[in-house]
C-alpha positions in Angstrom: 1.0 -10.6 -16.4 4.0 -9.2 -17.4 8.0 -9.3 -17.2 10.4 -7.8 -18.7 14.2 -10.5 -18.8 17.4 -8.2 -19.0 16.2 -5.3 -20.9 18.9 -3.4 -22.6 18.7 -0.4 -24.7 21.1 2.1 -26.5 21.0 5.1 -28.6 24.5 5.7 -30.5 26.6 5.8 -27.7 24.2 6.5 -24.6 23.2 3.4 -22.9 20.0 3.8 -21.7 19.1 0.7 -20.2 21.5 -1.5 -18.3 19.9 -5.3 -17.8 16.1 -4.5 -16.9 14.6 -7.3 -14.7 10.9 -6.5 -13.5 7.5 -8.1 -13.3 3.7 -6.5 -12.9 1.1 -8.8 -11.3 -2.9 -8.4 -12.3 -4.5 -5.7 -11.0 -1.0 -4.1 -9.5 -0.3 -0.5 -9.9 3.1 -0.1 -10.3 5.0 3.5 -10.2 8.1 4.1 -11.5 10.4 7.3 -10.0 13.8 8.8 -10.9 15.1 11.7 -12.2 15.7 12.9 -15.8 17.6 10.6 -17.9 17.4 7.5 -15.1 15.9 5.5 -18.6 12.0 5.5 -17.3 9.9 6.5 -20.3 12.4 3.7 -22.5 11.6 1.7 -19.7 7.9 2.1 -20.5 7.8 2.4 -24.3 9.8 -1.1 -24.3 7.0 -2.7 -22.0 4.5 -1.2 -24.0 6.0 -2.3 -27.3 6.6 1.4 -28.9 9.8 0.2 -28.8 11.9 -2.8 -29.0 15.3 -3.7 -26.7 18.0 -4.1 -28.4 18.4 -7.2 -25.6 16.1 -8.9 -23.6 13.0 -9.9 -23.8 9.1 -9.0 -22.7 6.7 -11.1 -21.5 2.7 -10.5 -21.7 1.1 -13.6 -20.1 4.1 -16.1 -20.9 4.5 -15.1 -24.3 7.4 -13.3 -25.9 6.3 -10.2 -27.7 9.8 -9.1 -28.6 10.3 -11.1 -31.6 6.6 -9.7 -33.6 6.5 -7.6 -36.6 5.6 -4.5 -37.2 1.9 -5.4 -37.9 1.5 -7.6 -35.8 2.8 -5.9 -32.4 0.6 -2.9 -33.6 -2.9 -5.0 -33.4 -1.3 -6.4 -30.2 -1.4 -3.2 -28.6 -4.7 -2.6 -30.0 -6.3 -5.4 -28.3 -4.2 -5.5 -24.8 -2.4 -2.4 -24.2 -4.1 1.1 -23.0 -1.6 4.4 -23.2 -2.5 7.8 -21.3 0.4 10.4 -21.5 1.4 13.8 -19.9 -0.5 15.5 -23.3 -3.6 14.0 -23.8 -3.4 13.5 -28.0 -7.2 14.6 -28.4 -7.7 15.2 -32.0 -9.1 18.5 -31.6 -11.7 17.8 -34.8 -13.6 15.1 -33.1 -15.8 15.4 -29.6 -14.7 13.4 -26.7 -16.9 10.4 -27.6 -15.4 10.1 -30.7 -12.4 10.2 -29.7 -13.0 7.5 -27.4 -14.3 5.2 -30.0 -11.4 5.6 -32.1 -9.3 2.9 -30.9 -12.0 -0.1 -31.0 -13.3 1.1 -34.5 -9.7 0.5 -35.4 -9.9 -2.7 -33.9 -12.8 -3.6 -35.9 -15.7 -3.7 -33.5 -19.1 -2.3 -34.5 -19.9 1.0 -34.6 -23.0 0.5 -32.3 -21.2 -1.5 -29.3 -18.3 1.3 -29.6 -20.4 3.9 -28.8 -22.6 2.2 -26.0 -19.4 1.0 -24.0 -17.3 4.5 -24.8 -20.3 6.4 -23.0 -20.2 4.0 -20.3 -16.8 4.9 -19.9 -17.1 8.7 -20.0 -20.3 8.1 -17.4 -17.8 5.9 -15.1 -15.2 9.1 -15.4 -18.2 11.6 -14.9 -17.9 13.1 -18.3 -21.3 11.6 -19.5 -22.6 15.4 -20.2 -19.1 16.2 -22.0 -19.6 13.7 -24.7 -20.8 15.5 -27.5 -17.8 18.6 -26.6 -14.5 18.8 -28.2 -11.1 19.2 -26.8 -10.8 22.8 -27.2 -14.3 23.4 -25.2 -13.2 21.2 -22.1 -10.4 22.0 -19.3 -7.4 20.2 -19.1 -8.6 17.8 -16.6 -11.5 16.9 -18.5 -9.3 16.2 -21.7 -7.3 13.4 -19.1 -10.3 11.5 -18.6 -11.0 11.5 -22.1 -7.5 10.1 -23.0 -8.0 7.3 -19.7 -11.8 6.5 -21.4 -10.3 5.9 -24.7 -7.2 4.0 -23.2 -10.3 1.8 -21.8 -12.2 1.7 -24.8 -10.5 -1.7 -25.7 -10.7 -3.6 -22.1 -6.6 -3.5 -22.0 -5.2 -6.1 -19.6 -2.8 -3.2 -18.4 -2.7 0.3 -19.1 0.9 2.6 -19.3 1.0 5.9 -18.3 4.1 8.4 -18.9 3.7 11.7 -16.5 -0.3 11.6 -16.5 -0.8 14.1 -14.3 2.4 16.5 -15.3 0.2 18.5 -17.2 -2.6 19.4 -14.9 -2.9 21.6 -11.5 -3.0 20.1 -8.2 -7.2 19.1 -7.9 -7.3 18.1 -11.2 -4.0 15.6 -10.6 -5.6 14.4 -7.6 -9.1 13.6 -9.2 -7.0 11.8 -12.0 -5.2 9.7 -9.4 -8.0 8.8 -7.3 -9.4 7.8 -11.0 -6.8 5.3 -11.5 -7.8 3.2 -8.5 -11.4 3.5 -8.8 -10.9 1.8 -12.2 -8.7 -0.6 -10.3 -11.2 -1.5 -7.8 -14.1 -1.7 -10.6 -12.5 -3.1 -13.3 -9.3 -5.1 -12.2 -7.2 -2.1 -14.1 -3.4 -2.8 -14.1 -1.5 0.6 -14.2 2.4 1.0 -14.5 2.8 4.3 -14.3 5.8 7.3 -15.0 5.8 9.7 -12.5 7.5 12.7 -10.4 4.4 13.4 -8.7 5.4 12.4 -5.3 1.9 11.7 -3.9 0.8 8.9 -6.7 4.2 7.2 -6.7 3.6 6.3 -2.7 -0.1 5.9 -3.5 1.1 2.9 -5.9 1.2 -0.9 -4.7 4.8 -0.8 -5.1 6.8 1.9 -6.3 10.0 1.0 -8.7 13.2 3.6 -8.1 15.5 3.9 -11.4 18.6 5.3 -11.7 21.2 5.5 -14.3 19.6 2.8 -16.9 19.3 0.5 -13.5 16.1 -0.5 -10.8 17.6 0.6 -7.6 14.5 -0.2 -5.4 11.4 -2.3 -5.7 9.2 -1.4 -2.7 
């Protein structure tokens, strides 16, 4: 599904990434450890196309992404790509179904669809009876399965997540792993995922070591 050739990246005079070489299979969840600095959230912003290598190139399904503008890598995210991160980027005006829905009414789908499917999702995540409740008048956990319904909302082909669970105790980063491969087994969800939580990184199918701008490991 996707592979990343010789990914390099720099900023000034720190090189980040040194000759990236990795490839995520269908339905694969993929963690990727290391300590601060090793080059993992570049790692994943590059996959993800929030940013661009300045060598290299990425691969979704056989086609080069690398070289697309500006427009047209942002509807390409749209349509394939799902993001959850350690904060959960609620917009605190809207309830959680709305902010679900955000990402397909930007893709142009119809109001009435949106909805049906984005309280399917909250349903499949057990937040059916937290629809119609904003951000401020739900828990932290709560707010993460809002941000993993609206990274859904879309029917991604693979879904990145940076630290998902830094931000939560330990039940709630549990729940939110166990989450991640119930929507594996249910909807075929790929997941490469940033993490130092121990526990999900040997939960993964294979877990990807990085250190100093380099993939030591691949188990």
């Amino acid at each position: 599904m996707l592979q990343a050739i010789n990914i390099h990246k720099s900023y000034h005079a720190l090189n980040v990434l040194k000759g990236i070489d990795l490839t995520i299979e269908k339905s694969e969840i993929v963690s990727i450890v290391g300590s601060s600095g090793a080059g993992k959230s570049t790692l994943l912003h590059i996959l993800g196309t929030l940013d661009s290598p300045d060598s290299g190139e990425v691969l979704f399904d056989g086609e080069s992404v690398t070289s697309l503008g500006r427009n047209d890598l942002a509807r390409f995210r749209n349509r394939h790509i799902g993001f959850i991160f350690q904060f959960h980027n609620l917009l605190p005006e809207f309830t959680a179904l709305e902010n679900v829905c955000l990402p397909a009414y930007l893709a142009g789908r119809s109001e009435k669809e949106v909805r049906v499917r984005a309280r399917e999702l909250l349903g499949m995540l057990n937040m059916e009876s937290r629809a119609d409740h904003k951000p401020s008048e739900m828990s932290g956990g709560e707010q993460q399965r809002v941000s993993v319904a609206r990274a859904l909302i879309n029917s991604p082909e693979i879904i990145f997540a940076d630290e998902p669970s830094g931000n939560l105790d330990t039940k709630n980063a549990q729940e939110l792993h166990q989450v991640f491969f119930l929507l594996r087994k249910e909807l075929g969800q790929t997941f490469v995922i940033v993490t130092h939580n121990d526990q999900l990184a040997e939960m993964a199918d294979r877990k990807i070591i990085m250190r100093d701008g380099r993939i030591l490991v691949g188990e």
